[in-house]
Structure formats: C-alpha cells, structure tokens
LOFIFI-780255 format. One record per atom (N, C-alpha, C): x, y, z; residue in one letter. Coordinates in steps of 0.1 Angstrom, whole numbers, padded with zeros to 4 digits, always signed. Layout:
XYZA ...
***
This chain:
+0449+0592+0525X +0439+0581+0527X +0442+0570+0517X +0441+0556+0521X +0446+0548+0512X +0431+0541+0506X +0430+0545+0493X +0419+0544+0482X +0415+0525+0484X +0427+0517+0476X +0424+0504+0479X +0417+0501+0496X +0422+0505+0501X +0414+0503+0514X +0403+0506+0519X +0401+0513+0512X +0386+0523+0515X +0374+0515+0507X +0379+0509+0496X +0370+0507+0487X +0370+0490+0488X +0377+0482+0492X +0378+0467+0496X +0364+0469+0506X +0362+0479+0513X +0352+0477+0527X +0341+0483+0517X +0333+0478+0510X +0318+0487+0505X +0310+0477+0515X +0301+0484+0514X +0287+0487+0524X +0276+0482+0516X +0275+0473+0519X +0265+0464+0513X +0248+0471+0518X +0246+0479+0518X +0231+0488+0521X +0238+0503+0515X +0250+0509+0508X +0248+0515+0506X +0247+0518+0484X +0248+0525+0478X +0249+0530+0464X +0262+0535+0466X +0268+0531+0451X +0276+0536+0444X +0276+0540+0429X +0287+0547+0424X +0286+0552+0415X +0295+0542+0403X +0295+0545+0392X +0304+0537+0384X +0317+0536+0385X +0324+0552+0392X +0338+0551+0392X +0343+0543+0408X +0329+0544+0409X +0337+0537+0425X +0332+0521+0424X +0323+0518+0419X +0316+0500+0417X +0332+0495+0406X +0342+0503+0397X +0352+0503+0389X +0364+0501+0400X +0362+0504+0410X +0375+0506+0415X +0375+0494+0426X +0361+0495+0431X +0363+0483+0438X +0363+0469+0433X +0363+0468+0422X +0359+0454+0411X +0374+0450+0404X +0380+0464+0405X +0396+0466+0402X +0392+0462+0385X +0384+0471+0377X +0384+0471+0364X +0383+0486+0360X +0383+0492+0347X +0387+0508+0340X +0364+0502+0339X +0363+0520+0341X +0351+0524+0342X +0347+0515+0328X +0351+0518+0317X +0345+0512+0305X +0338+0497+0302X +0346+0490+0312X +0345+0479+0317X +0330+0476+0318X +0324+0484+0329X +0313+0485+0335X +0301+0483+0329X +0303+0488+0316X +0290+0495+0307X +0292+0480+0297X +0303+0469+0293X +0306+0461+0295X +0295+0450+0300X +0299+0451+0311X +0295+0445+0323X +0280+0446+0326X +0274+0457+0318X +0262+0459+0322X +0252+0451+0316X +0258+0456+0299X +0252+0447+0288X +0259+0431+0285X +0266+0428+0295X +0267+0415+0293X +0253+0403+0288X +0256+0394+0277X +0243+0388+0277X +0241+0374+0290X +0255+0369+0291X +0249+0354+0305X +0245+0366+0315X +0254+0375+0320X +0257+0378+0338X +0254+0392+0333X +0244+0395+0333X +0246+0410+0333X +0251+0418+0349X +0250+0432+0351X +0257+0437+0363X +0243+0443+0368X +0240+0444+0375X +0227+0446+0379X +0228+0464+0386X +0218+0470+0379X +0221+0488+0388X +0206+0493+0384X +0209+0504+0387X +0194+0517+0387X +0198+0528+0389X +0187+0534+0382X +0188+0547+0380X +0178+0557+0390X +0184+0568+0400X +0176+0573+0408X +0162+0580+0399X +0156+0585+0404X +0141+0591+0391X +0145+0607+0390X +0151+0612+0397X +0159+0629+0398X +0171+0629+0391X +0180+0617+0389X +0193+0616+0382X +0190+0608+0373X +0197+0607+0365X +0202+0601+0349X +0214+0591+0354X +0221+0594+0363X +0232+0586+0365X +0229+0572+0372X +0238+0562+0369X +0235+0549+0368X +0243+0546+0381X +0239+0536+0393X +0240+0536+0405X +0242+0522+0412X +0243+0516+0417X +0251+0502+0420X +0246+0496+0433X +0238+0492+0438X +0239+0486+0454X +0251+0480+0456X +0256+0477+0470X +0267+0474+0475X +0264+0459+0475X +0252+0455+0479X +0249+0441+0479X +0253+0434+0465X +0249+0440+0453X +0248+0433+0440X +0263+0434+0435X +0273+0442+0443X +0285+0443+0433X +0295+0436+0443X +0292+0434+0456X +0299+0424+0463X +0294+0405+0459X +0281+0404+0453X +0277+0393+0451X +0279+0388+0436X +0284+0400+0428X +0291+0399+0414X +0306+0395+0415X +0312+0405+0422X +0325+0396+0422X +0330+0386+0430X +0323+0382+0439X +0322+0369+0448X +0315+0357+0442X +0312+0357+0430X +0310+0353+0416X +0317+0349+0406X +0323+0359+0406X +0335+0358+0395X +0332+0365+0383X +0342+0375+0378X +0339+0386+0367X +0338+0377+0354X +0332+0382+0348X +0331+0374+0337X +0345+0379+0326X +0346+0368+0321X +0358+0366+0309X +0364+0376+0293X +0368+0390+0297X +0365+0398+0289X +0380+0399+0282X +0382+0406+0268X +0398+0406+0263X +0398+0404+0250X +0407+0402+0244X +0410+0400+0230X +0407+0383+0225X +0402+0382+0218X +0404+0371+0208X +0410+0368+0201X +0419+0360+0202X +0432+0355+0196X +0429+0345+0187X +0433+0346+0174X +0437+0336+0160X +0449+0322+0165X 
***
C-alpha cells in the first residue's frame, strides 16, 4: 500500500493521530508538538475525555498547511 498516497487524501470529518497529522504535513512527529505551541499559528487539536492522546481534525490540518507551515530551523550567525 503506497503510504504517501493514502495520506495526501485525509478526510476532512475525520481525527487523526500525531504520527499520521506528521506524515501528511511531511514533517518528523517532534515537529508537531512544535507546532502546537507555536506562539503566531498555533496547530489546533483535542484531546478525547477517555484518552490522554492528542488528536487532529482533518479539517484543521488540511486548513494549516493550505496555509503555509510556519518557518522552523536553525538560526544562523
């Protein structure tokens, strides 16, 4: 099954998880958490009330990078 392909098509009514909101954004999980606490753009998610685990609508992570990822990296002298 071809992974890039699977994950270009997210489902805008459904939840995802971090490794998969990571894959389709084409950034490393760590990124994410990043991304979360960003201060302009933060990444918008929730947490179900039975899980602890942090969870993604499809709408808010297709409307983030149809956005534009914000500017992350080293700072050069």
């Amino acid at each position: 099954m071809d992974i890039c392909k699977q994950f270009s098509e997210i489902k805008p009514e459904q939840s995802y998880s971090v490794s998969e909101a990571a894959r389709f954004l084409g950034i490393h999980r760590c990124t994410i958490y990043d991304y979360i606490t960003h201060t302009e753009r933060p990444l918008p998610f929730f947490r179900m009330q039975d899980n602890l685990r942090i969870q993604f609508r499809g709408e808010d992570l297709i409307a983030y990078k149809t956005a534009g990822l914000p500017k992350k990296g080293r700072k050069r002298k």
